[in-house]
Backbone as JSON, one array per atom type, in Angstrom:
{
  "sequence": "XXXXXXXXXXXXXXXXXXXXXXXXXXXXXXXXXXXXXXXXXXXXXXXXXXXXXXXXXXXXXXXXXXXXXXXXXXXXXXXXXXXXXXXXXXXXXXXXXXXXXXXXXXXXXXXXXXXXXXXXXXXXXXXXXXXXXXXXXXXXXXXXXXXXXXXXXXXXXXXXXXXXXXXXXXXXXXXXXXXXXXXXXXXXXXXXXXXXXXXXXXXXXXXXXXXXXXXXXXXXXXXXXXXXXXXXXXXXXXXXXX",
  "N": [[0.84, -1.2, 0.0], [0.78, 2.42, -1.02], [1.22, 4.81, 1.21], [2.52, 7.36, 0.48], [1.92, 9.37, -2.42], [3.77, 10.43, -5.21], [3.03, 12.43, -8.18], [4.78, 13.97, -11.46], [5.89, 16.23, -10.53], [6.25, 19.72, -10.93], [7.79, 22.49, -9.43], [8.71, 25.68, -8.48], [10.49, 28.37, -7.72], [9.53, 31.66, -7.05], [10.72, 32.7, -10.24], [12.64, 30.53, -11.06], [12.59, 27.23, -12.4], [12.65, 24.56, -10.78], [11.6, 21.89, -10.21], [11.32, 18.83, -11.85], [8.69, 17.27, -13.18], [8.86, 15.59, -11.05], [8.03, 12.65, -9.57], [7.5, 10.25, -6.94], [7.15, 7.37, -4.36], [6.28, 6.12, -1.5], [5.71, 3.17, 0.37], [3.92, 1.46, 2.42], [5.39, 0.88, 6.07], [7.89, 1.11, 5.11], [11.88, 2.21, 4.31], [12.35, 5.02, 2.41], [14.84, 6.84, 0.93], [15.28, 9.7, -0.55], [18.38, 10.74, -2.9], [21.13, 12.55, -3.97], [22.96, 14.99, -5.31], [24.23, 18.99, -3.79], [22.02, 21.3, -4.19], [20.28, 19.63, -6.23], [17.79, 19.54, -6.1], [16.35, 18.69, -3.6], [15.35, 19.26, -1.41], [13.35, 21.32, -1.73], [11.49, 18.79, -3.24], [10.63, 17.91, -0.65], [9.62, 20.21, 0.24], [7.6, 20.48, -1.41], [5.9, 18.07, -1.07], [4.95, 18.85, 1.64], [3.47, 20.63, 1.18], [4.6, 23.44, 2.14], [6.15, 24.46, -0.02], [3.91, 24.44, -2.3], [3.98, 23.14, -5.68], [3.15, 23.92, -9.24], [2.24, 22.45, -10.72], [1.45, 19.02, -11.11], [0.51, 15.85, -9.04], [-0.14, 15.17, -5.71], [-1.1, 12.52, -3.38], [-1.62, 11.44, 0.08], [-1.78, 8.64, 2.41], [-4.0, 7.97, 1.04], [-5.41, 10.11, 0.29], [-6.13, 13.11, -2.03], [-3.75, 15.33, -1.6], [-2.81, 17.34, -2.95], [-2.24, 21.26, -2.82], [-2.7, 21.18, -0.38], [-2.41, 22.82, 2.61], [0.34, 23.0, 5.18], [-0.03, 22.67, 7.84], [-2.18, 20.84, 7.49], [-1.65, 18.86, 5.93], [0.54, 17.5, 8.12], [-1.73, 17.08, 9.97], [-3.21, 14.69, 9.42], [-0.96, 12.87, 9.92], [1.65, 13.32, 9.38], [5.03, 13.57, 9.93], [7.34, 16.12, 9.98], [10.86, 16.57, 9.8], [12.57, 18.99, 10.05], [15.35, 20.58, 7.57], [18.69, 22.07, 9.44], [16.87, 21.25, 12.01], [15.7, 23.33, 13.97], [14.99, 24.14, 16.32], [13.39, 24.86, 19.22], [15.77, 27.35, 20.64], [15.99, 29.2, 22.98], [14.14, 27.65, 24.48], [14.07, 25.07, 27.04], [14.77, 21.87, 26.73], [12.81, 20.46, 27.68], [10.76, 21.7, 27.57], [10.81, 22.6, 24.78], [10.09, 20.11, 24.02], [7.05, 19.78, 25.16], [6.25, 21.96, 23.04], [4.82, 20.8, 20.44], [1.15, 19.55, 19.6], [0.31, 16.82, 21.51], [-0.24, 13.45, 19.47], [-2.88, 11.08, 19.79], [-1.07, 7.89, 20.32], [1.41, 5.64, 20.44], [3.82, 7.36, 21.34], [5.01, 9.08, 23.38], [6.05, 11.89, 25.46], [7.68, 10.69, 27.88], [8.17, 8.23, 27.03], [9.86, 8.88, 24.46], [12.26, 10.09, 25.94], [13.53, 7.84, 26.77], [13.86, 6.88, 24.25], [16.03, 8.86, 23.73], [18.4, 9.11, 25.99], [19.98, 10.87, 26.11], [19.1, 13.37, 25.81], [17.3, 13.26, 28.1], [18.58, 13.77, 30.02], [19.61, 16.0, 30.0], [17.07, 17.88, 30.1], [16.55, 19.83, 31.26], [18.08, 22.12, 30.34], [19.08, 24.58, 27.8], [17.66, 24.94, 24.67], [19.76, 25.92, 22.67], [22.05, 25.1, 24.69], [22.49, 22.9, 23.54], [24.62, 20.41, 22.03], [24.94, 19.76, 18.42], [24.36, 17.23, 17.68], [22.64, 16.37, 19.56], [20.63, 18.62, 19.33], [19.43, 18.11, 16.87], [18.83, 15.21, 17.62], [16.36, 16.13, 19.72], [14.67, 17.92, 17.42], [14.13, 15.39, 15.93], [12.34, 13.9, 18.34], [10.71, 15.4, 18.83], [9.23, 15.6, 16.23], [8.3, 13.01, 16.71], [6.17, 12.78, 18.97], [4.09, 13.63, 17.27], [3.34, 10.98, 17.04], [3.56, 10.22, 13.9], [2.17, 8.24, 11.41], [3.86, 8.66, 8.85], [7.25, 9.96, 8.78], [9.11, 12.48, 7.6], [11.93, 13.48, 7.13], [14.25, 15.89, 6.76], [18.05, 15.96, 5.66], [18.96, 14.95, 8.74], [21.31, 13.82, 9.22], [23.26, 16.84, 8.81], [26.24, 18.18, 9.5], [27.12, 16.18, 11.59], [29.31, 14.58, 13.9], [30.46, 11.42, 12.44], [30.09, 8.91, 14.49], [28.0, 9.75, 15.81], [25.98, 10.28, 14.13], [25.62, 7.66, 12.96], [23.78, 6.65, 15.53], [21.99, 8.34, 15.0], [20.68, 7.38, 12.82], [20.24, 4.71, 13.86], [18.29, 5.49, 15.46], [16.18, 5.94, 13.37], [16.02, 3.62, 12.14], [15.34, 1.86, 14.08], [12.14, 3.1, 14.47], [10.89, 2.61, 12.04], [10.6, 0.08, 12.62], [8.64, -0.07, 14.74], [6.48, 0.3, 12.78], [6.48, 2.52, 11.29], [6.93, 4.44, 8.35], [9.2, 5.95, 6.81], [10.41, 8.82, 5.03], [13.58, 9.52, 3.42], [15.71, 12.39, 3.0], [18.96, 12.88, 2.54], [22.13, 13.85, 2.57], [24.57, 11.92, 3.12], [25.29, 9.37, 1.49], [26.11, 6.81, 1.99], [25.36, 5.87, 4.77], [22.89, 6.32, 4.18], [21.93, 4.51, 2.08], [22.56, 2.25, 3.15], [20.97, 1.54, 5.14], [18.56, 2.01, 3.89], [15.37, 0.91, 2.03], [14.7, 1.71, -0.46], [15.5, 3.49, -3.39], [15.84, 6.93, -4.71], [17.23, 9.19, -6.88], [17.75, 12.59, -7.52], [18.67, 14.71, -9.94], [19.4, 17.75, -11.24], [17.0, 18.47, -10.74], [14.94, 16.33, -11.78], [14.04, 13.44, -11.55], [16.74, 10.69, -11.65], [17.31, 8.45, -10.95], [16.04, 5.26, -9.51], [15.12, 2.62, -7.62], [15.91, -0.47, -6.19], [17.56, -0.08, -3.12], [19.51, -1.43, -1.7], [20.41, -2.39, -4.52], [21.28, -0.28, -5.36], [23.28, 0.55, -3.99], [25.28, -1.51, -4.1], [26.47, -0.43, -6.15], [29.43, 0.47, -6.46], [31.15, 2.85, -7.77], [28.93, 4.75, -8.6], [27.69, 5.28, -6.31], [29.96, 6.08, -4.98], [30.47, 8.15, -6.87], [28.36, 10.26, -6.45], [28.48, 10.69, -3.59], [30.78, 11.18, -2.59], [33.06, 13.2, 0.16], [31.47, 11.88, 2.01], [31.59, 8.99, 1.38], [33.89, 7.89, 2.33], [34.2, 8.75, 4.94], [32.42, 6.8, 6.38], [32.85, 4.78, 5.81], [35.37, 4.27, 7.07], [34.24, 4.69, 10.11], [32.77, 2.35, 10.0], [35.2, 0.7, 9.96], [36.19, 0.97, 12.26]],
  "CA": [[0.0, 0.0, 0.0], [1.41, 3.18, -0.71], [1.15, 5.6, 1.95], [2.69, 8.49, -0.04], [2.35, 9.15, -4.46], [3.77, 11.87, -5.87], [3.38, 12.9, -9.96], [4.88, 14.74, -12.16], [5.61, 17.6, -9.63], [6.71, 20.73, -11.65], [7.89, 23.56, -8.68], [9.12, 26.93, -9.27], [10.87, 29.55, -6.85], [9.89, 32.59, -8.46], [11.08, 32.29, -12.08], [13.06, 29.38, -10.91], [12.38, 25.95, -12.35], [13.79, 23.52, -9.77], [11.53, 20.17, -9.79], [11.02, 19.0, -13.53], [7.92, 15.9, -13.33], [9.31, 14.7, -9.92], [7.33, 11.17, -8.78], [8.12, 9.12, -6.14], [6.37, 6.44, -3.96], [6.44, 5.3, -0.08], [4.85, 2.24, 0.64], [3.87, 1.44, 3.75], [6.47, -0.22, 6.58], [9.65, 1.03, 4.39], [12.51, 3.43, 4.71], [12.66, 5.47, 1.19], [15.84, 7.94, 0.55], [16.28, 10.57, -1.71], [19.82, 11.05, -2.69], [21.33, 13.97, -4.91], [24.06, 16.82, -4.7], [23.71, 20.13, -3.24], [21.15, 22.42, -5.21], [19.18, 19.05, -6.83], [16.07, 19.88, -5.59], [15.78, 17.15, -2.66], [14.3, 19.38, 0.08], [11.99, 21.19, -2.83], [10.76, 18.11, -2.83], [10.28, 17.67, 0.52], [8.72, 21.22, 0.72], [6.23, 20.63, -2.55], [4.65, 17.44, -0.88], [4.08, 18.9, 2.75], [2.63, 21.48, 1.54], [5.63, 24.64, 2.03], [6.43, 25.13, -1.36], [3.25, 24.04, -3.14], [4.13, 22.51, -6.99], [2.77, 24.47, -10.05], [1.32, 21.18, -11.37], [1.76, 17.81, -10.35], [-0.67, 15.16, -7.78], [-0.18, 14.54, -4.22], [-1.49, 11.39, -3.08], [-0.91, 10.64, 1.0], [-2.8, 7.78, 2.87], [-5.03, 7.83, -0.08], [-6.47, 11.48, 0.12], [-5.42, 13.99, -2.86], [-3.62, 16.54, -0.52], [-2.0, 18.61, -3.66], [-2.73, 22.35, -2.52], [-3.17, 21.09, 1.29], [-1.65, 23.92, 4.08], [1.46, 22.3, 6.03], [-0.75, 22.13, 8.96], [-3.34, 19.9, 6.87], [-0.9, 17.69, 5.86], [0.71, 17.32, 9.02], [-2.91, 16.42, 11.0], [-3.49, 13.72, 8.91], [-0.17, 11.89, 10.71], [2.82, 13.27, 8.73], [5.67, 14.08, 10.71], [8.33, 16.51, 9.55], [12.04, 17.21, 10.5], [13.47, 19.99, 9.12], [17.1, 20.43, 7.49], [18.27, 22.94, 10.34], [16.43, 21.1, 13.8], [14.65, 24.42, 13.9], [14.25, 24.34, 17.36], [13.53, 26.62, 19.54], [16.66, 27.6, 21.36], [15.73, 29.8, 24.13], [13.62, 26.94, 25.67], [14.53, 24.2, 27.46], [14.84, 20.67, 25.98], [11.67, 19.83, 28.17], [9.66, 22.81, 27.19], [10.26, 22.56, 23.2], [8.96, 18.88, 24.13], [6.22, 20.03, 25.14], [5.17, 22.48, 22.41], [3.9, 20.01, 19.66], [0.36, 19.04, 20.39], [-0.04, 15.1, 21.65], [-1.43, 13.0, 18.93], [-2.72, 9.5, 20.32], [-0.9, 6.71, 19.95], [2.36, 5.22, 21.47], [5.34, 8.32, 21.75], [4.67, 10.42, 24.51], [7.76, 12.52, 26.04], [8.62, 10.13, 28.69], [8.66, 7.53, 26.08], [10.81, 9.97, 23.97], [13.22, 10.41, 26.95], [13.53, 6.39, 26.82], [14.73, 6.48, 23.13], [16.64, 9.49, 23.74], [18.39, 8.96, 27.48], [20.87, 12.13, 26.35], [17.73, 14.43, 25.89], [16.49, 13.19, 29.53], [19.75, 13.88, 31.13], [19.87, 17.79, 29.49], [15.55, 17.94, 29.55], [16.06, 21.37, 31.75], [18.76, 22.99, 29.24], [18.23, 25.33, 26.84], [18.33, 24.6, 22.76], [21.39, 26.64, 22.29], [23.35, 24.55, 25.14], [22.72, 21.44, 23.31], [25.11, 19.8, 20.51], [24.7, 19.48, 17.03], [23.6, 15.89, 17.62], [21.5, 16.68, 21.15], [19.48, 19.1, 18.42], [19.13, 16.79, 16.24], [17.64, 14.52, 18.27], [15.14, 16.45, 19.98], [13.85, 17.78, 16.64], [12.91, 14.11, 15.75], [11.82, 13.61, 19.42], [9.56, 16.8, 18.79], [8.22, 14.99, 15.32], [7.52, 11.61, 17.25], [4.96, 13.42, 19.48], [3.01, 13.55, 17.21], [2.87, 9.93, 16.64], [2.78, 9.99, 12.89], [2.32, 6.84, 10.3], [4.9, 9.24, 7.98], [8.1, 10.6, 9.03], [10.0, 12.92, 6.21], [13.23, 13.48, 7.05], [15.45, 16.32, 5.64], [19.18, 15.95, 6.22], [19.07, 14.98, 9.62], [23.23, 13.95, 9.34], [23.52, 17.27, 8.26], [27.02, 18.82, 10.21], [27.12, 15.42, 12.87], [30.29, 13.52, 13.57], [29.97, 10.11, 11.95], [29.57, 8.54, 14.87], [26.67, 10.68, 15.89], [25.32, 9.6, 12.8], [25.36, 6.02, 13.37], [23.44, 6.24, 16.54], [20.74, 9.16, 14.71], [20.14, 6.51, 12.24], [19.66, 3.31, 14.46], [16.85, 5.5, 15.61], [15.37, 5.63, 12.41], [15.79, 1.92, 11.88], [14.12, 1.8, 15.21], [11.27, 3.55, 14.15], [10.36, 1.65, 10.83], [9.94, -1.55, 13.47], [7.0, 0.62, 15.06], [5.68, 0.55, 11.87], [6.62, 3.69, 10.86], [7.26, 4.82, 7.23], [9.91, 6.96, 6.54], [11.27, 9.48, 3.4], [14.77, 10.02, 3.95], [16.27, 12.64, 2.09], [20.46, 12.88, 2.88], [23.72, 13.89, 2.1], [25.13, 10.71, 3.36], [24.68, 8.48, 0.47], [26.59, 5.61, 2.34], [24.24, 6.0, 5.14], [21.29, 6.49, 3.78], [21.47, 3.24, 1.33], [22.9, 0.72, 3.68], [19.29, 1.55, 6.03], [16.46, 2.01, 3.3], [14.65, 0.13, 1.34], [14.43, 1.74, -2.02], [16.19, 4.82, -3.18], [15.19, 8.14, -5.73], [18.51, 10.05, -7.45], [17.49, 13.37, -8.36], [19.93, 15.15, -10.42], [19.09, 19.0, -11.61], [15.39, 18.38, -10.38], [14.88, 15.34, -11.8], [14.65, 11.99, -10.94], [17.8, 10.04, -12.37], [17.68, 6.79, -10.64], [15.17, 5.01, -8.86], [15.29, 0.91, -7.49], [16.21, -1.28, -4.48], [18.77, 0.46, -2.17], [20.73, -2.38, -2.39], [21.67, -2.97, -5.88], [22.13, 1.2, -5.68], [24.64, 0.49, -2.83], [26.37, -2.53, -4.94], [27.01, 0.3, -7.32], [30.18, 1.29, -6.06], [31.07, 3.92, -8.58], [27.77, 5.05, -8.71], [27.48, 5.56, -4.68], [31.32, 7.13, -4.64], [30.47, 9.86, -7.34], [27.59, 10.97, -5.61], [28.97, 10.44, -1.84], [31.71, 12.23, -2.4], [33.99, 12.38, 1.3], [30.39, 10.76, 2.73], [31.28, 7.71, 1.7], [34.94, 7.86, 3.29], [33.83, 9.12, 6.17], [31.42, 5.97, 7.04], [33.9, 3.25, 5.63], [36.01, 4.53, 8.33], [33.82, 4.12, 11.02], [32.59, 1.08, 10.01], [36.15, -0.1, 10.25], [36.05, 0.87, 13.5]],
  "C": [[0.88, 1.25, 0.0], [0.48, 4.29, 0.25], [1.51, 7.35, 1.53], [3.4, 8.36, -1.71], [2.56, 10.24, -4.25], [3.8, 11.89, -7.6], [3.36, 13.75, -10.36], [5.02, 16.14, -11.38], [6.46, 18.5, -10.34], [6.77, 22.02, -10.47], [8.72, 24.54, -8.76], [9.56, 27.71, -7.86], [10.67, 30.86, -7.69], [9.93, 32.07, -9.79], [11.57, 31.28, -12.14], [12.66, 28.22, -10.81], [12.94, 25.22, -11.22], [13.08, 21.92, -9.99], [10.73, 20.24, -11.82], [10.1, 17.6, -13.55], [8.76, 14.97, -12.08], [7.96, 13.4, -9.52], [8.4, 10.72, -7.76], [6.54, 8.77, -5.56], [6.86, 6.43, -2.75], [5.5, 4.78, 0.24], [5.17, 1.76, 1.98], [5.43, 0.23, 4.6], [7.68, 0.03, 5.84], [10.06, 2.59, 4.8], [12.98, 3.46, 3.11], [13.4, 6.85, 1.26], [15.92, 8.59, -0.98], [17.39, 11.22, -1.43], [19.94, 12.42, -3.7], [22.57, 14.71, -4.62], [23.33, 17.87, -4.57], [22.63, 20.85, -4.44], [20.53, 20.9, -6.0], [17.65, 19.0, -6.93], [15.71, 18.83, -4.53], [15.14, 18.18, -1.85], [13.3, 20.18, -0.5], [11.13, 20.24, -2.97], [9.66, 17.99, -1.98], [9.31, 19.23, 0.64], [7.3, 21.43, 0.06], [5.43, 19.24, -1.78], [4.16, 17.63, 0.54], [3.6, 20.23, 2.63], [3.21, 23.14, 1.84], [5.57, 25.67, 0.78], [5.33, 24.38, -2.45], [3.57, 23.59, -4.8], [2.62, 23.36, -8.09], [2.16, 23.36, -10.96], [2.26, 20.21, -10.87], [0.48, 16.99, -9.22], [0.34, 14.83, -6.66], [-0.89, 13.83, -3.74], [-0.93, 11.3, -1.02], [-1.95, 9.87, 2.09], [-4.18, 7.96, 2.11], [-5.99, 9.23, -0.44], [-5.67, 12.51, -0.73], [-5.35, 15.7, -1.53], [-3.17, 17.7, -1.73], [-2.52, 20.13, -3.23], [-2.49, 22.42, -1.01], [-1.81, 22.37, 1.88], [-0.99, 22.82, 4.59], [0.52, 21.98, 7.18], [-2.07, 20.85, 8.75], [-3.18, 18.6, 7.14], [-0.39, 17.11, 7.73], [-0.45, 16.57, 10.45], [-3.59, 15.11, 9.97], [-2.47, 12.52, 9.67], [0.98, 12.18, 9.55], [3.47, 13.99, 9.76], [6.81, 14.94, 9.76], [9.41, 16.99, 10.04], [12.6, 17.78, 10.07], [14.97, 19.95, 8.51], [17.2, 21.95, 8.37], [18.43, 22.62, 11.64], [15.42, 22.08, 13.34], [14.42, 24.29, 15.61], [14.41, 25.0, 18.37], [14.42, 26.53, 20.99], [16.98, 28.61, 22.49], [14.99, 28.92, 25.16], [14.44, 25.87, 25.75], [14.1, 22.83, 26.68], [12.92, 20.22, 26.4], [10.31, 20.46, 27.89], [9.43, 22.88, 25.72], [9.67, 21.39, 23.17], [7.58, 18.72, 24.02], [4.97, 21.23, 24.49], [4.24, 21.78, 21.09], [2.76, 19.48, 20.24], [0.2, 17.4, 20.21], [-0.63, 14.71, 20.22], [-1.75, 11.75, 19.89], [-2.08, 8.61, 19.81], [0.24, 6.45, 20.82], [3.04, 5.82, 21.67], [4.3, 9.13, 22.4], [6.04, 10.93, 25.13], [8.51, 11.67, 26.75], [9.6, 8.52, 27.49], [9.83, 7.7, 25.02], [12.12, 9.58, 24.91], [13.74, 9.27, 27.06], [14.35, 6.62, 25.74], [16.12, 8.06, 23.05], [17.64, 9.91, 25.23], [19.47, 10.77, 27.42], [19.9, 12.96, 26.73], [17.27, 14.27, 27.1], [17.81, 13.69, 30.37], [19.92, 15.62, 30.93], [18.48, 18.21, 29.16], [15.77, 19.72, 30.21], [17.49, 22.19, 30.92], [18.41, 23.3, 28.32], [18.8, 24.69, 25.28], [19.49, 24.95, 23.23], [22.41, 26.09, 23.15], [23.83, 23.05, 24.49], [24.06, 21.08, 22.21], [24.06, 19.89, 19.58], [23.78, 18.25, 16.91], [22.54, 15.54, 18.77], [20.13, 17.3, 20.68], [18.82, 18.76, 17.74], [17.83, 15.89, 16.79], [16.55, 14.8, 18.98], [14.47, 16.8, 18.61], [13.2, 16.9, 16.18], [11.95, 13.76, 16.91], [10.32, 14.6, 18.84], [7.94, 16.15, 17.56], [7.47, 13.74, 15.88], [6.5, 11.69, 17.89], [3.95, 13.87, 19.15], [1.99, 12.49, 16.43], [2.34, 9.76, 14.78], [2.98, 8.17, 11.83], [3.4, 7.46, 9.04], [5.79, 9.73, 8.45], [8.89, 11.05, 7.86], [10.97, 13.69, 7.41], [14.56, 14.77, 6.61], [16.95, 16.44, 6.56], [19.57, 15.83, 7.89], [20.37, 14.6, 10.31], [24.38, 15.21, 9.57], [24.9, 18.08, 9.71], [27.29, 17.6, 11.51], [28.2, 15.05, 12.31], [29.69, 12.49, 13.16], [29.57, 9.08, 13.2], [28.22, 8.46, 15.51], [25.78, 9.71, 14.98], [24.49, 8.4, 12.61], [23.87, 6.18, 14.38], [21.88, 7.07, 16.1], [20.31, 8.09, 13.61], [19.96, 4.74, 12.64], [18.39, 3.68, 14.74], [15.85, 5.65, 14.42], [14.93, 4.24, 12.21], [14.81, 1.35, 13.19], [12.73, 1.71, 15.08], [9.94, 3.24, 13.26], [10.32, 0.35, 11.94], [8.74, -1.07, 14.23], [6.08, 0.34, 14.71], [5.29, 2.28, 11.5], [7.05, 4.12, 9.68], [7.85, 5.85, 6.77], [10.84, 7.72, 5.03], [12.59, 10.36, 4.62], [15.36, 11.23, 2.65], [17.84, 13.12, 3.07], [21.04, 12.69, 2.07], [24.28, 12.57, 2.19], [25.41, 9.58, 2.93], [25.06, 7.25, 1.37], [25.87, 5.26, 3.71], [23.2, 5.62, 5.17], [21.01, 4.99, 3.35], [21.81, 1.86, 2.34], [21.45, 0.64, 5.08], [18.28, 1.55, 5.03], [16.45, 0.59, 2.14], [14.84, 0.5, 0.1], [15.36, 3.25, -2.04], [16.11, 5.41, -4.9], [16.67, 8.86, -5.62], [17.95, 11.11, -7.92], [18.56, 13.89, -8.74], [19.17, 16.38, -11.63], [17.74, 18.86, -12.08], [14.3, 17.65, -11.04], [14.76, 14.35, -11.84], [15.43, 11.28, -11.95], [17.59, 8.67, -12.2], [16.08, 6.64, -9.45], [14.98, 2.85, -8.33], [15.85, 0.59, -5.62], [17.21, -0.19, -4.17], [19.7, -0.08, -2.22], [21.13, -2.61, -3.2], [22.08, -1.64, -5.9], [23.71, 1.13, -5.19], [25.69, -0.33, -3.68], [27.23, -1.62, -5.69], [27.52, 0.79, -6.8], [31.02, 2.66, -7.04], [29.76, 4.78, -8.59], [27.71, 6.16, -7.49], [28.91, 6.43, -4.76], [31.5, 8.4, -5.19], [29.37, 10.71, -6.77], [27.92, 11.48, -4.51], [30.17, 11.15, -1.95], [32.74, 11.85, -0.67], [33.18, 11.56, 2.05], [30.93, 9.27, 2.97], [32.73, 7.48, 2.32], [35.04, 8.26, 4.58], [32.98, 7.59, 6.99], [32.49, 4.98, 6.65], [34.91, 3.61, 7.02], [35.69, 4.34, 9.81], [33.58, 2.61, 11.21], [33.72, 0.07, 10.3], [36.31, 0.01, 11.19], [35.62, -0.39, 14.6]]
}
């Protein structure tokens, strides 16, 4: 079942073409990455199907209801979660207080639960954003999206500026997450990353889509994965040798 269609999405900044007939798919229970270099249009994407940067033609499809047009807040109360590239969060309050500004949805993440998959975030809950790390920010912004229990999590660059080991440990909780039964669009820098966790994986390349198939035979493609990945993928072979 897919959980989220997109077709043919044509989006514009201004005068600026950027997405040229973008599709993709996320079917339920999987982790789907879009990859790319800088300026491809991956978080265009991400901003034309929640609803940010609306698409000048194109369908939106998510849990079966045509959202194309829908307000970010639309989308979002249907059960989409979003994590910004950024964090975004708000760095005058305390870890325990930006916790608590998303409103509850029902279902199984509630803060303490949160504080469980995140034991750093419980140990620094009365510090403010701005004392946290890079990777402390990080992780509350997903904490922040889990609260509101959605069946979608989108993703943008949530690697973006972490040591690699960081990394590792922000993407076990993804892999986590998808055992919930949670369905996640990844979009990341990280190519080496990204493909050795998802399921399927979307290449855009000057707005786009280039490539599209299993994750795994992408990953096999070591040329493929190394001109994209760039120092990414030397950065994670390194750990991994760890």
């Amino acid at each position: 079942m897919n959980l989220l269609e997109a077709q043919g999405l044509q989006t514009y900044y201004g005068k600026s073409h950027i997405l040229h007939g973008v599709g993709l798919e996320v079917r339920e229970g999987e982790i789907v990455t879009l990859l790319g270099r800088n300026g491809a249009g991956k978080s265009t994407t991400l901003r034309s199907l929640i609803g940010l940067t609306p698409p000048r033609e194109g369908r939106i499809r998510i849990f079966g209801r045509e959202t194309t047009g829908w307000a970010p807040y639309r989308v979002a109360a249907l059960g989409v979660g979003f994590v910004p590239e950024g964090r975004r969060i708000f760095k005058n309050l305390s870890v325990d207080e930006n916790l608590h500004v998303p409103l509850e949805r029902p279902g199984p993440w509630n803060i303490e639960r949160v504080y469980q998959l995140f034991p750093r975030l419980n140990e620094r809950r009365n510090n403010k954003g701005s004392q946290l790390s890079g990777g402390e920010q990080e992780m509350l912004s997903i904490a922040r999206a889990l609260l509101l229990n959605p069946k979608l999590l989108i993703l943008d660059e949530p690697s973006q500026g972490l040591a690699p080991l960081i990394v590792k440990q922000v993407f076990d909780v993804i892999v986590s997450m998808r055992k919930e039964g949670m369905s996640i669009l990844l979009v990341e820098q990280n190519v080496r990353a990204a493909v050795e966790i998802a399921d399927r994986a979307y290449v855009l390349d000057s707005g786009s889509i280039a490539y599209e198939g299993v994750a795994a035979e992408f990953a096999a493609d070591e040329e493929r994965v190394r001109a994209l990945a760039g120092a990414s993928a030397e950065s994670w072979d390194e750990i991994d040798a760890d």
